[in-house]
C-alpha positions as CSV (number, residue, x, y, z in Angstrom):
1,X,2.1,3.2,6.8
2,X,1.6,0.0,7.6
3,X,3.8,-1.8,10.4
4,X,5.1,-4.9,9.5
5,X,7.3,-7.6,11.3
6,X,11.5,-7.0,10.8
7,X,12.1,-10.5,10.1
8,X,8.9,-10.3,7.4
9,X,10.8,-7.1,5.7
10,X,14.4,-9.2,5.7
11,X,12.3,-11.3,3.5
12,X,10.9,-8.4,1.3
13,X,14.2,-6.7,1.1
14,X,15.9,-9.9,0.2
15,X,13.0,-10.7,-2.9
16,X,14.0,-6.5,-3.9
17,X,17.5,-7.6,-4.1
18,X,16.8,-10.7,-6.3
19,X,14.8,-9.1,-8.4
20,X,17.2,-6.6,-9.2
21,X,19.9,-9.2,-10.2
22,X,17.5,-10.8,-12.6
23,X,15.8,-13.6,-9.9
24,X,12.4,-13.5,-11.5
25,X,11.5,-16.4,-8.9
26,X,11.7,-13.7,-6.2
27,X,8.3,-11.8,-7.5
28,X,6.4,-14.8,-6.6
29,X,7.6,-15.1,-3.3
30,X,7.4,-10.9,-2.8
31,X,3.7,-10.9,-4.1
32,X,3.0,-13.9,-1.3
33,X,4.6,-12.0,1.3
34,X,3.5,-8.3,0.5
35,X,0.0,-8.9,-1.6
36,X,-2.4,-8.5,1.8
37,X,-0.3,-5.5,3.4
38,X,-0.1,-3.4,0.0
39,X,-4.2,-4.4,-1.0
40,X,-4.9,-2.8,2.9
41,X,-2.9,0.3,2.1
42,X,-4.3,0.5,-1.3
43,X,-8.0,-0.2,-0.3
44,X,-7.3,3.1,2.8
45,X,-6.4,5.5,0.0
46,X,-9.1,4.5,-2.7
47,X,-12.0,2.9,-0.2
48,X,-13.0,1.2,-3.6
49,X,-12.2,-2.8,-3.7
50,X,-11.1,-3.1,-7.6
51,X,-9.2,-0.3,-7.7
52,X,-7.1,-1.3,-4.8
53,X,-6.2,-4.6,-6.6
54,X,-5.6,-2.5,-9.9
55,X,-3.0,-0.6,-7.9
56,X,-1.9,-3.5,-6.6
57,X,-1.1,-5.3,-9.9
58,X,0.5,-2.1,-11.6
59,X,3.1,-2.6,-8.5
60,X,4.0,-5.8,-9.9
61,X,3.3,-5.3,-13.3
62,X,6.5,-2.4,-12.4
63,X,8.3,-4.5,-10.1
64,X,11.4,-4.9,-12.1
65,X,11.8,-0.8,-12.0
66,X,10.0,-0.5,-8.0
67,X,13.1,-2.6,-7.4
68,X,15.8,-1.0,-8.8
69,X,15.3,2.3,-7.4
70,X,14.8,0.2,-3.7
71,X,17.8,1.2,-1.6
72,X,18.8,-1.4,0.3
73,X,19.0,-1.0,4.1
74,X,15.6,1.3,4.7
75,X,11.9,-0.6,4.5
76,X,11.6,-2.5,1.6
77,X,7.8,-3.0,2.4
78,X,7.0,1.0,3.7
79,X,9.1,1.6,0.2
80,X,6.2,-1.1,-1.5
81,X,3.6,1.2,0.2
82,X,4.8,4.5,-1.4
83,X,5.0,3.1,-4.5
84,X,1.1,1.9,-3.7
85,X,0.6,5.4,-2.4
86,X,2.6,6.9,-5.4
87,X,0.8,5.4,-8.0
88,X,-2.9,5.9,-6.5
89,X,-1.8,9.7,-6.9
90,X,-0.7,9.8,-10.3
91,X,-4.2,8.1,-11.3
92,X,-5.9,10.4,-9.3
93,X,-3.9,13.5,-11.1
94,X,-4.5,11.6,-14.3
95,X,-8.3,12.0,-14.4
96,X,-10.3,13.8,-16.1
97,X,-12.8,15.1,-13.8
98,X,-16.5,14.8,-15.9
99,X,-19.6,16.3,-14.2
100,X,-21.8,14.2,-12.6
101,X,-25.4,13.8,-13.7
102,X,-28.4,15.6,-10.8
103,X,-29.6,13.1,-8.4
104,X,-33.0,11.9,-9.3
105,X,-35.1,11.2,-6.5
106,X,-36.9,8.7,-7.8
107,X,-33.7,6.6,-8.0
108,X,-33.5,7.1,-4.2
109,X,-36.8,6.0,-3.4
110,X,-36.2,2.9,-2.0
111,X,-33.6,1.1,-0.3
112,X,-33.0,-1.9,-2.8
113,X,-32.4,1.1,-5.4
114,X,-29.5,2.6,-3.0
115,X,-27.8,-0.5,-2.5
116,X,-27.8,-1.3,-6.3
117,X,-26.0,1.9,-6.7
118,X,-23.5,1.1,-3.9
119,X,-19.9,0.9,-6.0
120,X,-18.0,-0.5,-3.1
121,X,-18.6,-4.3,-2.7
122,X,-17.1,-3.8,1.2
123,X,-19.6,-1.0,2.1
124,X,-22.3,-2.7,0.1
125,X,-21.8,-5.9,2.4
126,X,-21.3,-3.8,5.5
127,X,-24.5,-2.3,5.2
128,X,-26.0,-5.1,5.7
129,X,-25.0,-5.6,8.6
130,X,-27.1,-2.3,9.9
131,X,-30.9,-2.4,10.7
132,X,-33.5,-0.4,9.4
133,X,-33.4,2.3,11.8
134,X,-29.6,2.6,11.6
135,X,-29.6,2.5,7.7
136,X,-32.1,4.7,7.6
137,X,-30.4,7.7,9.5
138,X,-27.0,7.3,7.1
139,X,-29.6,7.3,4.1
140,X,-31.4,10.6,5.4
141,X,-27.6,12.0,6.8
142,X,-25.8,11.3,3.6
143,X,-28.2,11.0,0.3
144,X,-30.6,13.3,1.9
145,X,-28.4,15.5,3.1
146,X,-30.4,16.2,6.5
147,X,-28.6,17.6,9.6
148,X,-29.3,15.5,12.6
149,X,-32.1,17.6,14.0
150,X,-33.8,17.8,10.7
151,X,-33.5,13.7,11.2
152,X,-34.7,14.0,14.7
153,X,-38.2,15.9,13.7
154,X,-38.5,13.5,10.6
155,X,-38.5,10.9,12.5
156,X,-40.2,11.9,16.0
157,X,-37.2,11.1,17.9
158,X,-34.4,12.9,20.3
159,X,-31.6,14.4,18.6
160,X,-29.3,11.9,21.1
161,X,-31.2,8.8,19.9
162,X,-30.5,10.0,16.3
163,X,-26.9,11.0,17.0
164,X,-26.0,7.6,19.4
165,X,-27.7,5.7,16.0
166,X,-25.4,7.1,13.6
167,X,-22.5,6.4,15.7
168,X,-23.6,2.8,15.8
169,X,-24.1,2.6,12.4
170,X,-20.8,4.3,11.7
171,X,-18.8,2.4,14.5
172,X,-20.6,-1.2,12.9
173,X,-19.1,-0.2,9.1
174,X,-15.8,0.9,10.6
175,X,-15.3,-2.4,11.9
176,X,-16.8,-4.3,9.0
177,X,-14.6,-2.4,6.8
């Protein structure tokens, strides 16, 4: 879970305590002190930007009853991230899994196509940041589904070059993300 300052969770415990009692002034100074941390936590579960905020906003949308069950004295903010962590279980147990429609390669043909079916605005804008020759070995390791040899051949390189270019790649969206 996310660590966050004592003095900051004084502050979040004391909004859980208000809130209880009726303070409805409290959620507005709980959602300016928690809203960042508890969007991070949600984004690491669901790596998908909208949903994050969805799971965010059911949090407050529920504040009234997060906050009663709060007991006072532990982590008011690790107990805001379980709820976060809580509720992006019960959506995931809640749907209905359909099957997914056969990749058509034309659709993967070309790079402007890929990115257009790119769901996640953050990786969307962090691959961007890669160049062609580091795009290109996620696109032939992940959509292609190519082991890094197979990329090596295909492209008339070492396997090392291939393998130190993914790592680049990866290590450049890790840190953009």
């Amino acid at each position: 879970m996310k660590v966050v300052d004592k003095e900051i969770d004084r502050q979040v415990e004391k909004c859980m305590i208000e809130i209880c009692q009726g303070n409805t002034d409290s959620i507005a100074e709980l959602f300016e002190l928690t809203y960042k941390g508890l969007y991070c936590v949600a984004f690491r579960y669901c790596r998908h930007a909208m949903t994050a905020e969805d799971l965010v906003a059911e949090i407050f949308a529920n504040i009234n009853y997060i906050a009663a069950h709060y007991k006072a004295g532990h982590s008011a903010f690790n107990y805001l991230c379980k709820s976060v962590k809580n509720k992006y279980l019960n959506m995931i147990r809640g749907e209905k899994r359909r099957p997914t429609a056969p990749l058509n390669e034309n659709i993967l043909a070309t790079r402007a196509s890929i990115d257009d079916k790119v769901t996640s605005i953050a990786l969307r804008e962090g691959l961007k940041l890669l160049d062609d020759e580091e795009y290109g070995v996620l696109y032939c390791k992940f959509y292609l589904d190519m082991t890094f040899r197979e990329i090596a051949k295909n492209k008339d390189r070492s396997l090392g070059s291939i393998e130190r270019t993914y790592k680049r790649a990866i290590g450049k969206l890790k840190d953009y993300l």
